[in-house]
N, CA and C of each residue as an Amber inpcrd file, in Angstrom:
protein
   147
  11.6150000   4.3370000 -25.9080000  12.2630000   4.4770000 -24.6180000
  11.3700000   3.8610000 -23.5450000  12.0360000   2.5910000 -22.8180000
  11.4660000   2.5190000 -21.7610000  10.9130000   3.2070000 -20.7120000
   9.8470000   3.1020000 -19.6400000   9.8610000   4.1130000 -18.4410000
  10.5810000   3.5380000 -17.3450000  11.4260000   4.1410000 -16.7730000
  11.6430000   3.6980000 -15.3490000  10.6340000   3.4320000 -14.5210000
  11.2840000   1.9070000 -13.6530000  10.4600000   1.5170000 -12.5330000
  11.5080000   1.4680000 -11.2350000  11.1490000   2.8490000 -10.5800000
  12.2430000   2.1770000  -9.5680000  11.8370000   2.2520000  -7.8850000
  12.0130000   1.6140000  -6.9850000  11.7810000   0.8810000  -5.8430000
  12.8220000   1.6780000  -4.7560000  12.4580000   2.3900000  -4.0170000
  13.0500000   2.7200000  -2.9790000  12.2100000   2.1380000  -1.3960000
  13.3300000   1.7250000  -0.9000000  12.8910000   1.1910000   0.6730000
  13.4250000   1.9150000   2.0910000  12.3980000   2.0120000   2.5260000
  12.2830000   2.9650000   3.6100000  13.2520000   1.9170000   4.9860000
  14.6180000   2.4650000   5.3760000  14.8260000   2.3440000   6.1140000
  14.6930000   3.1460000   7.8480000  13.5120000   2.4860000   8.2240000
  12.9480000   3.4340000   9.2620000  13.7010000   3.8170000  10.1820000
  14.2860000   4.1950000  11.0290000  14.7600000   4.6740000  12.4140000
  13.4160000   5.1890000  12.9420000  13.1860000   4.9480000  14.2770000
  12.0990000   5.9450000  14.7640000  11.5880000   6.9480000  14.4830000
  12.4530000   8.3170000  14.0970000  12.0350000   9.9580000  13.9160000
  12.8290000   9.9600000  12.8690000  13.6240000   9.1660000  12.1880000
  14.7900000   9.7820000  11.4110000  14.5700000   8.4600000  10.2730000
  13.4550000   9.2800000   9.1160000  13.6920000   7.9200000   8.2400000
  14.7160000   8.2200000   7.1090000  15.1140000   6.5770000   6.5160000
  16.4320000   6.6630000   5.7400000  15.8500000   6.2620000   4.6340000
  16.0050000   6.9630000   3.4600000  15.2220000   5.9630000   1.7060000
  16.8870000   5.2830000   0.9430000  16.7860000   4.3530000   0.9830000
  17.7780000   3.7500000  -0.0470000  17.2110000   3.0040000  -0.9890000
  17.7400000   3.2440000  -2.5170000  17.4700000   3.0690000  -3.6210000
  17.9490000   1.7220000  -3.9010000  16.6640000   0.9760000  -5.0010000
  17.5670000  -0.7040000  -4.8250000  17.6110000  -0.2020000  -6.4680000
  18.5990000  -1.0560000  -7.1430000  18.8480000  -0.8910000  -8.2860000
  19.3980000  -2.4120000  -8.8830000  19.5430000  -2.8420000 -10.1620000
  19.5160000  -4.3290000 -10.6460000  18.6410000  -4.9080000 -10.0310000
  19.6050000  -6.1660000  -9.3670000  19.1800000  -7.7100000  -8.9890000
  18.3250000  -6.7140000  -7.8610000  18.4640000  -5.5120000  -6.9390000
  18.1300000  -5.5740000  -5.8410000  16.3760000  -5.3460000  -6.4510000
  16.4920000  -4.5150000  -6.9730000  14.9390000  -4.1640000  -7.5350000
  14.0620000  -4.9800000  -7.6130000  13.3000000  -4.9720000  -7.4740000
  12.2040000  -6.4900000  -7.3980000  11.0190000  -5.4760000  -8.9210000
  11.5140000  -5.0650000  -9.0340000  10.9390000  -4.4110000 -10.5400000
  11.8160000  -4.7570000 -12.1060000  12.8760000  -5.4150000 -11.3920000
  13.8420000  -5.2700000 -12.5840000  13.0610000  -6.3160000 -13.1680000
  13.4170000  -5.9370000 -14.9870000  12.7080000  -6.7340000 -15.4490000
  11.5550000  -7.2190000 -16.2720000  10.5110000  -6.3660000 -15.5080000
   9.4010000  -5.9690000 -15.8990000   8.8730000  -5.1540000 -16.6700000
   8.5900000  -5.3870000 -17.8590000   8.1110000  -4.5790000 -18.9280000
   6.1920000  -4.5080000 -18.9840000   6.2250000  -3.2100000 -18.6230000
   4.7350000  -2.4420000 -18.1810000   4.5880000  -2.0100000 -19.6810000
   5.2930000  -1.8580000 -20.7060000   4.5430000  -1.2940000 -22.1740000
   3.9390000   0.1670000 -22.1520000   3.5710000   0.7980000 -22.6020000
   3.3430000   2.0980000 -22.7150000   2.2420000   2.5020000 -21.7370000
   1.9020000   1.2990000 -20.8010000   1.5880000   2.1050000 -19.6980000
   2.1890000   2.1880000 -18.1820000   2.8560000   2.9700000 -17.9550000
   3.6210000   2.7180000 -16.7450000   2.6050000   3.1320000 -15.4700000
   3.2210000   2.3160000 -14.2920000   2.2450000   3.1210000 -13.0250000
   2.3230000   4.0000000 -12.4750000   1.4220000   4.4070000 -11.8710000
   1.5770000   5.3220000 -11.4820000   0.9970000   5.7070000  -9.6110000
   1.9390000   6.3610000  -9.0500000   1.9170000   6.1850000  -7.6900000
   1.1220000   7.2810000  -7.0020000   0.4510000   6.4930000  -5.9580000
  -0.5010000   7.6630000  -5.1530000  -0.5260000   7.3750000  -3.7150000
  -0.6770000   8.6020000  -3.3610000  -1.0250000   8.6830000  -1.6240000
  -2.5310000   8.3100000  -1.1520000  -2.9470000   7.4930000  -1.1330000
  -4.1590000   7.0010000  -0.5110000  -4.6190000   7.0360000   0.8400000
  -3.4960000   7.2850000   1.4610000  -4.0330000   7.2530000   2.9780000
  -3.1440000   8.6150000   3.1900000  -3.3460000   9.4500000   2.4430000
  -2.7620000  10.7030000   2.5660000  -1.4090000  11.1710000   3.6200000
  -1.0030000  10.3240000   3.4240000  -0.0240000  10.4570000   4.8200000
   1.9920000  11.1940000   4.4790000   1.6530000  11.4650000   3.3300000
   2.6760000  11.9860000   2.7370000   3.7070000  10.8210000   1.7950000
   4.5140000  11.8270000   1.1060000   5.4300000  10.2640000   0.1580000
   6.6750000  10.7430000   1.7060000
């Protein structure tokens, strides 16, 4: 079983942010086979997800 890679983009409004999910062609991940190690995501500048 593959892992999912999936790409959400922050549509900002000022105070009111919007996340929409890209999926296929939109994904800029599609495609990409990472093999049994998938990535993995972190807060580095601690600023929340």
């Amino acid at each position: 079983m593959a892992p999912f890679k999936n790409y959400i983009k922050i549509q900002a409004l000022l105070l009111t942010p919007a996340y929409e999910a890209k999926n296929g062609d939109d994904n800029p991940f599609n495609g990409i086979d990472v093999g049994i190690f998938p990535p993995t995501l972190a807060d580095i500048e601690a600023m929340g997800f």
